[in-house]
C-alpha positions as CSV (number, residue, x, y, z in Angstrom):
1,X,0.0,0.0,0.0
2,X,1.3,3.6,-1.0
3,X,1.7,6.3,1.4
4,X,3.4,7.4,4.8
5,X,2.6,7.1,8.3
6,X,4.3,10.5,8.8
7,X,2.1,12.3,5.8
8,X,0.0,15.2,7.1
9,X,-2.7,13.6,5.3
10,X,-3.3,10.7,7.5
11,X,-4.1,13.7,10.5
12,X,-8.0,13.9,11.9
13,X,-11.2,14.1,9.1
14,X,-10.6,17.9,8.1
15,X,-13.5,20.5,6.5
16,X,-14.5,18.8,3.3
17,X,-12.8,15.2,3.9
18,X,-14.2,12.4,2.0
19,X,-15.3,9.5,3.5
20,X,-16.3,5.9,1.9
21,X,-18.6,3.5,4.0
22,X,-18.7,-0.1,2.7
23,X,-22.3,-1.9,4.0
24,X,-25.3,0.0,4.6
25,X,-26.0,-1.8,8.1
26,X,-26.6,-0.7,11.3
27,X,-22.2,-0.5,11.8
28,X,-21.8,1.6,8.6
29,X,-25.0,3.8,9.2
30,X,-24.1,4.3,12.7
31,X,-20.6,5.0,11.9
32,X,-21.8,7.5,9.1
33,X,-24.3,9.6,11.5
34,X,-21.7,9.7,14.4
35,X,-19.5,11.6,11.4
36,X,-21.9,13.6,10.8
37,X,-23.0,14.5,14.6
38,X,-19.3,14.6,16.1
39,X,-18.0,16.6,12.8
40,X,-21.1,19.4,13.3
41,X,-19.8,19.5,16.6
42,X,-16.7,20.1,15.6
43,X,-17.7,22.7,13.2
44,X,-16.7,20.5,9.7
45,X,-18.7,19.2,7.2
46,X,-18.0,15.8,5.6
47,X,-18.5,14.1,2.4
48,X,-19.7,11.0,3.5
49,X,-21.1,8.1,1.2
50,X,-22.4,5.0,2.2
51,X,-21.9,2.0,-0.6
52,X,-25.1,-0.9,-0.2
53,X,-26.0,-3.4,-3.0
54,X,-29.1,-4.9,-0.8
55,X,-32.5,-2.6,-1.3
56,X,-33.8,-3.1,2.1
57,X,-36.7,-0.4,1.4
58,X,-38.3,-3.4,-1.0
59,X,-38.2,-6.1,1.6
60,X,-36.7,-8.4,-0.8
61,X,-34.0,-9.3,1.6
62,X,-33.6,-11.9,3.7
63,X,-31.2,-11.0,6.8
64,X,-29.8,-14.2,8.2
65,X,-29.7,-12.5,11.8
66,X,-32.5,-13.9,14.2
67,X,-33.7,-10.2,14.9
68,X,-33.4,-9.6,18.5
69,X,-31.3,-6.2,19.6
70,X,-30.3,-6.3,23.3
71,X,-29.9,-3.6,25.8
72,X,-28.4,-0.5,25.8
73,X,-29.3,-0.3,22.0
74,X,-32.2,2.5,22.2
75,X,-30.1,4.4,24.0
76,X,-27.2,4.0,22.7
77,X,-29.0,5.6,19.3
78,X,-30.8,8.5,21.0
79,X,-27.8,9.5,23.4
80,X,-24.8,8.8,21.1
81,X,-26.4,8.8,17.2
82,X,-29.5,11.4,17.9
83,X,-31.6,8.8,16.0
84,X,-34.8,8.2,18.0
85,X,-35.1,4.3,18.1
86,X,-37.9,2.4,15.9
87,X,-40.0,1.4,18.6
88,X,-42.4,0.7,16.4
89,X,-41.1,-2.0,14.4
90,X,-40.6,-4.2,17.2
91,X,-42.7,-7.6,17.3
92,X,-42.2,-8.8,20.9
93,X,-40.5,-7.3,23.6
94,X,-38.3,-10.7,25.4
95,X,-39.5,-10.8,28.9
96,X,-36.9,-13.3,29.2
97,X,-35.3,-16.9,28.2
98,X,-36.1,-20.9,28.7
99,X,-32.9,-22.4,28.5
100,X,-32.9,-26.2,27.7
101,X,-30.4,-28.8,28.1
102,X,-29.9,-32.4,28.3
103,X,-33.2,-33.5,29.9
104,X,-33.7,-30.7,32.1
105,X,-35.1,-26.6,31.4
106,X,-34.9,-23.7,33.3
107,X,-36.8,-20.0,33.6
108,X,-34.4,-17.7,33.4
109,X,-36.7,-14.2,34.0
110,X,-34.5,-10.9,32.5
111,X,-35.7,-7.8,35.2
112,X,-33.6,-5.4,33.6
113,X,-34.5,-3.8,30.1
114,X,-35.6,-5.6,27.7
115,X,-34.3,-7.1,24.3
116,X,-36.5,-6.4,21.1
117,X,-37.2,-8.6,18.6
118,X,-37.9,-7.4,14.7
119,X,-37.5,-8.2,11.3
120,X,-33.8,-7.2,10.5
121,X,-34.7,-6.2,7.0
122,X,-37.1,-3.3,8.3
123,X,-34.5,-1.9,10.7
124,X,-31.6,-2.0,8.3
125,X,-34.3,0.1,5.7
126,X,-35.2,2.6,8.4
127,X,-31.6,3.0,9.1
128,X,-30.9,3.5,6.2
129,X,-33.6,5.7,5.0
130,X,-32.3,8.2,8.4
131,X,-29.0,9.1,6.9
132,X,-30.8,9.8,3.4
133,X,-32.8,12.7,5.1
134,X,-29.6,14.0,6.3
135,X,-28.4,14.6,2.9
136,X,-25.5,11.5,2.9
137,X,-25.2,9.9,0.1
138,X,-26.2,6.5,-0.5
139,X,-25.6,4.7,-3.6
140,X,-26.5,1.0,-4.4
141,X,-23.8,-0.4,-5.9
142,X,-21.2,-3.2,-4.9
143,X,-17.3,-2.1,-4.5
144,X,-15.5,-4.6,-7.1
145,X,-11.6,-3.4,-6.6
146,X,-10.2,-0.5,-4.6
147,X,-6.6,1.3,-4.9
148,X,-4.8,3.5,-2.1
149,X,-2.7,6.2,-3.1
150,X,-0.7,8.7,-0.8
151,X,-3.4,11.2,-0.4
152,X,-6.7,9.3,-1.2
153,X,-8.1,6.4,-1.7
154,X,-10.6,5.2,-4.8
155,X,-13.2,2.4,-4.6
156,X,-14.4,1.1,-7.9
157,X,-17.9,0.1,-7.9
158,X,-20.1,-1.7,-10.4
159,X,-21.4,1.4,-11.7
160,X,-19.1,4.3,-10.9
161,X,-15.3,5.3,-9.0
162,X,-15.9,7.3,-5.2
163,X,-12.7,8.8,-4.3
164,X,-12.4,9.7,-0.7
165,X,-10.0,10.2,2.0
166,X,-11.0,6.8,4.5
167,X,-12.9,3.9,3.5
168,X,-15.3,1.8,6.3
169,X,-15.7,-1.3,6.2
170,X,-18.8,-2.5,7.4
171,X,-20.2,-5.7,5.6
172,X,-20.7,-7.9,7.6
173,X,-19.5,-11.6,6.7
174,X,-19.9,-10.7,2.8
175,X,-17.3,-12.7,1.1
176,X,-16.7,-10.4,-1.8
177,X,-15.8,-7.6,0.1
178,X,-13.7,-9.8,2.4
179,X,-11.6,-10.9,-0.6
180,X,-11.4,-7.5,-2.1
181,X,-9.7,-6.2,1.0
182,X,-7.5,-9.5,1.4
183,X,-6.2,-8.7,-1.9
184,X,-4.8,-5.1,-1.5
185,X,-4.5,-4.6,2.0
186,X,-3.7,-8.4,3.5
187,X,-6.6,-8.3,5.6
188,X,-8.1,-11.6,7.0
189,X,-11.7,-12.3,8.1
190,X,-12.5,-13.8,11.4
191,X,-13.1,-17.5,11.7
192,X,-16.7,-17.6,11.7
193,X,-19.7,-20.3,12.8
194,X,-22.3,-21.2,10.0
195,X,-25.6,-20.8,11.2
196,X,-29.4,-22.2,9.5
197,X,-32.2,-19.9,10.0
198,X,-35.9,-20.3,9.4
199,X,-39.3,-18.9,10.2
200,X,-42.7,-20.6,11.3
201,X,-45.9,-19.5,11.5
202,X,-48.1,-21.5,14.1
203,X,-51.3,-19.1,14.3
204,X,-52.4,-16.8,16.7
205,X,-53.5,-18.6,19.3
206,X,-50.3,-20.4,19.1
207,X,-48.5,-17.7,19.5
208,X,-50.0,-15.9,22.2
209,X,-49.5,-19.5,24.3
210,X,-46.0,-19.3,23.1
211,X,-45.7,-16.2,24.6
212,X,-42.6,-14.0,24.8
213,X,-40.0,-15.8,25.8
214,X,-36.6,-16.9,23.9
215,X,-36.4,-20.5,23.9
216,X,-32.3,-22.0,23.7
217,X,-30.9,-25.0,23.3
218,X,-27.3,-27.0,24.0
219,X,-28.4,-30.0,22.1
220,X,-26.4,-33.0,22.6
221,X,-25.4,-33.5,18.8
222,X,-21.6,-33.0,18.1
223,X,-22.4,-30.6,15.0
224,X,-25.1,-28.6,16.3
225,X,-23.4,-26.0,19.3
226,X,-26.8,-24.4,20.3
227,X,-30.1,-23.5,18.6
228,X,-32.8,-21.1,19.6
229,X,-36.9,-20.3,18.9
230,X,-37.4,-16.5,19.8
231,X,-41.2,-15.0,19.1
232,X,-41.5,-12.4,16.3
233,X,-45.4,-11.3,16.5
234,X,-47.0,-13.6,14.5
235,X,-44.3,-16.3,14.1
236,X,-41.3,-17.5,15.2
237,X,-37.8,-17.6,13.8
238,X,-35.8,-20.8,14.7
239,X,-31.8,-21.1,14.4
240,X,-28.9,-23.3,14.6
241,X,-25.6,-23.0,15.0
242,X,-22.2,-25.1,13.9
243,X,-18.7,-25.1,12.4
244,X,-20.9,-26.9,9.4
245,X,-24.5,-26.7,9.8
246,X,-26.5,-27.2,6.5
247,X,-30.3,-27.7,6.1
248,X,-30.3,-32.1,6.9
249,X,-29.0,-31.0,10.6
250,X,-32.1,-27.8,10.7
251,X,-34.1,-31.5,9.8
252,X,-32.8,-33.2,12.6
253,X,-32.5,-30.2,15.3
254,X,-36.5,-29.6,13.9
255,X,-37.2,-33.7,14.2
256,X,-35.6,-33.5,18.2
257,X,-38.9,-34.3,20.7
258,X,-38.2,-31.2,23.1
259,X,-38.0,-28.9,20.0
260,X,-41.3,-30.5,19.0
261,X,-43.1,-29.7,22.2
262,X,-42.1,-26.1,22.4
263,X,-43.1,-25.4,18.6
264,X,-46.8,-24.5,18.6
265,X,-48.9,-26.8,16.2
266,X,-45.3,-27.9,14.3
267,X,-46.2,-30.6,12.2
268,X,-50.1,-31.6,11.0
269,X,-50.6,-35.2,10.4
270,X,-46.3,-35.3,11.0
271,X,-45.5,-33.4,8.3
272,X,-44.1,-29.8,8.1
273,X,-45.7,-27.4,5.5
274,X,-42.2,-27.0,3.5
275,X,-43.2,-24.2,2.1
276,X,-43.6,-22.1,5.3
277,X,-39.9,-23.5,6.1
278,X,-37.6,-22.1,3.6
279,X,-34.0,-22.4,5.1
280,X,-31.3,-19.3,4.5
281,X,-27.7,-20.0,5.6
282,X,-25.8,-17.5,6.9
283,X,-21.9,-17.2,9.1
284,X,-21.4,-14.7,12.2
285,X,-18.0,-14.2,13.8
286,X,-16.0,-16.2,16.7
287,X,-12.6,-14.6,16.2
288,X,-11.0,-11.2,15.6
289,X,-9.5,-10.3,12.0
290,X,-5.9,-9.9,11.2
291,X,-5.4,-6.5,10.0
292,X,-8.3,-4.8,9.9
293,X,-6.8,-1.7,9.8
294,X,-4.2,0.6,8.3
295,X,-3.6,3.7,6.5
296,X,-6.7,5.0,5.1
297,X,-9.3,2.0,6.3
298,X,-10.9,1.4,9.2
299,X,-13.3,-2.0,9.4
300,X,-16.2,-2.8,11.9
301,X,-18.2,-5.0,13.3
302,X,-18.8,-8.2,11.9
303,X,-15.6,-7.6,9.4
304,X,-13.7,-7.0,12.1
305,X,-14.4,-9.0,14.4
306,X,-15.1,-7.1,17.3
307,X,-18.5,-8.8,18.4
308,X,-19.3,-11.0,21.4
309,X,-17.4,-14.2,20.6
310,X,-20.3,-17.5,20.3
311,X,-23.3,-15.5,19.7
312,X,-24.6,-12.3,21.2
313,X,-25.4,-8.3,20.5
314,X,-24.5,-8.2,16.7
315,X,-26.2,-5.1,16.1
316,X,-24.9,-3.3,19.2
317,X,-21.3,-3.9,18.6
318,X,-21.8,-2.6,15.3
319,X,-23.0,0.6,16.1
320,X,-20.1,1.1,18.7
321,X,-17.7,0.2,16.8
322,X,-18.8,1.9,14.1
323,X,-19.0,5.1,16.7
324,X,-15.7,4.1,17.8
325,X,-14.1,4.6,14.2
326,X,-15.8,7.9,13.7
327,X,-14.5,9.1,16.9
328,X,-11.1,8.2,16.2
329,X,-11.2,9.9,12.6
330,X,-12.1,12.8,13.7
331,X,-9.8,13.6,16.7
332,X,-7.1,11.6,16.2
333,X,-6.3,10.6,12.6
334,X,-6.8,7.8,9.7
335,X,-3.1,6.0,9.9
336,X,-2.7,2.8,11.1
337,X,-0.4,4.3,13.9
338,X,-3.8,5.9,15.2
339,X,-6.3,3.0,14.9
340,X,-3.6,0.6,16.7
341,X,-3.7,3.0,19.4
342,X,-6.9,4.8,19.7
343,X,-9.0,2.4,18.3
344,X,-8.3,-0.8,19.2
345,X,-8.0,0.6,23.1
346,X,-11.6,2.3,22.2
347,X,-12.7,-1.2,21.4
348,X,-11.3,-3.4,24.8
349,X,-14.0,-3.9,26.4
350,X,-15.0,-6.7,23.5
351,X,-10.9,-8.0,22.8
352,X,-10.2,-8.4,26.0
353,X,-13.6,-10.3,26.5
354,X,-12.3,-12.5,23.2
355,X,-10.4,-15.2,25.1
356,X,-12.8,-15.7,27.9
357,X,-16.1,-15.8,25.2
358,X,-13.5,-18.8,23.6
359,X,-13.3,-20.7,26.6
360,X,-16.8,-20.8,27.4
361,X,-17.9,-22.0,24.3
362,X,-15.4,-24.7,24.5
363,X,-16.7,-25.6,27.9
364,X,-20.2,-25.6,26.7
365,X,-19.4,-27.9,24.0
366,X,-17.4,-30.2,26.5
367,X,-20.7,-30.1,29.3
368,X,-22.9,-30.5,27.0
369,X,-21.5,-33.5,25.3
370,X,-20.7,-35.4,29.1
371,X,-24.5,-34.8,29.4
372,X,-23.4,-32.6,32.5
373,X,-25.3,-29.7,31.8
374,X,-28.7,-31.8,33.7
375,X,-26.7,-31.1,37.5
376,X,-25.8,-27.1,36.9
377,X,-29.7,-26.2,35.6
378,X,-30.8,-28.1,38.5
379,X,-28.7,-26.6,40.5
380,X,-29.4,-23.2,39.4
381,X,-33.2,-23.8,40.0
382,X,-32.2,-22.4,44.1
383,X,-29.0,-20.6,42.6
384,X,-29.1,-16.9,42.2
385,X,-24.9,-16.8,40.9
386,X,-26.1,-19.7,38.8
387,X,-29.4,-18.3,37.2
388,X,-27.1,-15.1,36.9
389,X,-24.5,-16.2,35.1
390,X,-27.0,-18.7,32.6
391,X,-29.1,-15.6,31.9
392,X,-25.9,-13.0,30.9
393,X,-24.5,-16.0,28.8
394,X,-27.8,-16.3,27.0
395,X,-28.5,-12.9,26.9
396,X,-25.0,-11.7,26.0
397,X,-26.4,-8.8,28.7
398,X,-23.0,-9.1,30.5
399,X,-18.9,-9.7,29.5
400,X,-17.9,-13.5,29.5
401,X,-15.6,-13.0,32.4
402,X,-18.2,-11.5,34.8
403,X,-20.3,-15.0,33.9
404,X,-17.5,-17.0,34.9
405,X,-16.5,-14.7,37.7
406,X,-20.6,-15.9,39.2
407,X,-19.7,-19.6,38.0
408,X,-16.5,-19.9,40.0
409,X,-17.7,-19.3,43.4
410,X,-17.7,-21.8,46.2
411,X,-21.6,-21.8,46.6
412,X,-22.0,-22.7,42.8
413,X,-19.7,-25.1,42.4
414,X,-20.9,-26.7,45.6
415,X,-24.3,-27.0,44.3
416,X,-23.5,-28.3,41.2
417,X,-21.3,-31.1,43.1
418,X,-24.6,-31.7,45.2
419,X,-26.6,-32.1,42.3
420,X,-23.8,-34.9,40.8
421,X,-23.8,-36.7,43.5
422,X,-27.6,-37.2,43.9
423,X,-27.8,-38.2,40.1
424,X,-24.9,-40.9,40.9
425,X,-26.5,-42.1,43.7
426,X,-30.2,-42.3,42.1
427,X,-31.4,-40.3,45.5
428,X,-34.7,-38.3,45.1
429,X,-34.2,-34.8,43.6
430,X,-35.7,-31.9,45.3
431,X,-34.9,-29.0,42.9
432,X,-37.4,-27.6,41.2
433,X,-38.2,-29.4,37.9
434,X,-41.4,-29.4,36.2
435,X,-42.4,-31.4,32.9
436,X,-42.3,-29.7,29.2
437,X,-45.9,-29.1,29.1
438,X,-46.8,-27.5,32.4
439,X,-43.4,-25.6,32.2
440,X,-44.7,-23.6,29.5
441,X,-47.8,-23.1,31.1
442,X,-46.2,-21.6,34.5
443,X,-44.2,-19.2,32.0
444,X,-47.9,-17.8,30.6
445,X,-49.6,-17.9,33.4
């Protein structure tokens, strides 16, 4: 890559900088309206265009995200983007999450503020449609080949050249962006877990018994890490989640008897309606990139990495990192020299949380495979560190360490040992443990 470190032309976003956003998602729009709110601060104006191939407006796309956007998104928009947040495309607010593994379940009831659910497509078109009316420009294209020079940078696109002074990356897990920027720059993606997705539509009553409550899973199948049900108004979108999931393990996750009994009205005279279960594949993150920045880029999110490692607040990392990168343009500079400092200390709070979010998934693999996970949900039936940490590790509401900070406590750990010991010895167990069906009817009632 041309260009120097030392060039004054790597310094902070000045009046009438150019800047190039790759994506149109909630990381590149929230990156592109914390420019434009930080640089009216600052008394600049920027040139800021935002490159999307999807047209989210037409509801043509399918996202592969399951939809739900955790806590402190609302504010995070009205405090940090001055956005006001789009209440009103939200089909169920999560009152909280039924966590199921092995034989056993648990209730795990979420007091603080609750998660949204929606249909990405209609959020990622209001998003959108936001930084239109603040006159930034958005043109659907798709970036085929970029060049960096030593004062600008030019991204070629399917129908016409942007220059600018930055470029954003923010597409997500696209692959031909990913290889673009592997090509010129030496960037490489994160290692990243595919993932089936599919939507169902029981019926109203059906739903309203379903109620609003996340269903997960830790099933004990050596492909299949976890899977989830979470309400969307009237239906529900189901997931799974692998190294190599396809659409014959959705079969088999869909064919399990506990997924059966939580599906409202699944299967009439034991068949599915295939039509009504069209499967989309999609890939989310479980590492961080190698070289996502240098002189005159900047990626975010997904591309970069920087998400809560094994599942978890997509959307949310996203926008911060994306407000992150904007922050850092503007005060501090656009060289690689500034990103390794400023932003990748900006963004510590989800690297240093890398390693732990590793281990845990490891460990959840390894539990759930020895069929051990039966003793810790029984055990956190009269465990309040227990329910704790099962609820943030769901929820993704809290940093992997502070979960494993609430595991490795003596009162934990001795109630799990407790609840060993009386499997092993076949003795009566007193913990709280109700059947599937009356379960679910606690939860609505």
């Amino acid at each position: 890559m041309k260009g120097s470190k030392e060039s004054a032309s790597l310094g902070p976003l000045r009046n009438g900088s150019r800047v190039i956003i790759i994506g149109g998602g909630p990381g590149g729009v929230s990156c592109a309206l914390a420019l434009h709110k930080i640089s009216a601060h600052l008394g600049r104006h920027l040139n800021i265009t935002i490159l999307e191939n999807k047209e989210f407006a037409t509801e043509r796309q399918y996202n592969q995200c399951v939809g739900v956007l955790s806590p402190p998104i609302a504010s995070l928009f009205e405090e940090q983007l001055g956005l006001a947040f789009p209440f009103h495309l939200k089909r169920d607010f999560i009152k909280g999450y039924i966590l199921h593994a092995g034989n056993e379940q648990i209730l795990l009831e979420d007091n603080g503020d609750p998660s949204i659910s929606l249909r990405r497509v209609q959020f990622d078109a209001y998003m959108l449609e936001s930084v239109k009316k603040l006159g930034i420009r958005v043109i659907q294209t798709r970036a085929v080949d970029l060049e960096f020079f030593h004062d600008h940078v030019v991204v070629y696109t399917e129908s016409l050249p942007v220059k600018g002074d930055v470029v954003v990356g923010a597409w997500g897990m696209d692959d031909g962006s990913a290889t673009l920027f592997h090509r010129v720059t030496g960037y490489r993606p994160p290692h990243a877990l595919s993932a089936i997705v599919t939507k169902y539509h029981p019926g109203e009553e059906a739903m309203a018994r379903f109620g609003s409550y996340i269903h997960a899973f830790l099933p004990r199948h050596p492909r299949i890490e976890f899977g989830g049900i979470t309400p969307k108004g009237n239906h529900v979108t189901i997931n799974i989640a692998g190294k190599t999931v396809d659409s014959h393990l959705m079969n088999e996750f869909l064919d399990m008897p506990n997924i059966r009994r939580v599906l409202p009205n699944f299967s009439v005279a034991g068949k599915r309606d295939p039509e009504d279960l069209l499967f989309f594949k999609g890939r989310f993150p479980c590492s961080l990139a190698k070289r996502y920045y240098g002189d005159r880029y900047v990626l975010i999110g997904d591309a970069a990495g920087l998400v809560r490692t094994f599942k978890g607040k997509g959307v949310t990392s996203a926008a911060l990192t994306g407000i992150r990168a904007a922050e850092v343009m503007l005060n501090y500079g656009i060289s690689e020299l500034c990103f390794s400092y400023h932003y990748d200390r900006a963004n510590q709070d989800i690297i240093r949380d890398l390693s732990y979010g590793k281990f845990m998934r490891s460990l959840t693999i390894f539990l759930s495979h020895l069929r051990l996970f039966d003793p810790i949900l029984r055990a956190a039936q009269h465990n309040h560190d227990l329910q704790s940490a099962l609820l943030d590790a769901v929820s993704a509401h809290d940093t992997y360490r502070k979960v494993l900070l609430h595991v490795l406590k003596p009162k934990p750990i001795s109630a799990v040992l407790l609840e060993m010991a009386k499997s092993s010895l076949a003795l009566p167990l007193k913990a709280k443990h109700f059947p599937e069906d009356a379960y679910l009817d606690k939860i609505v009632k």
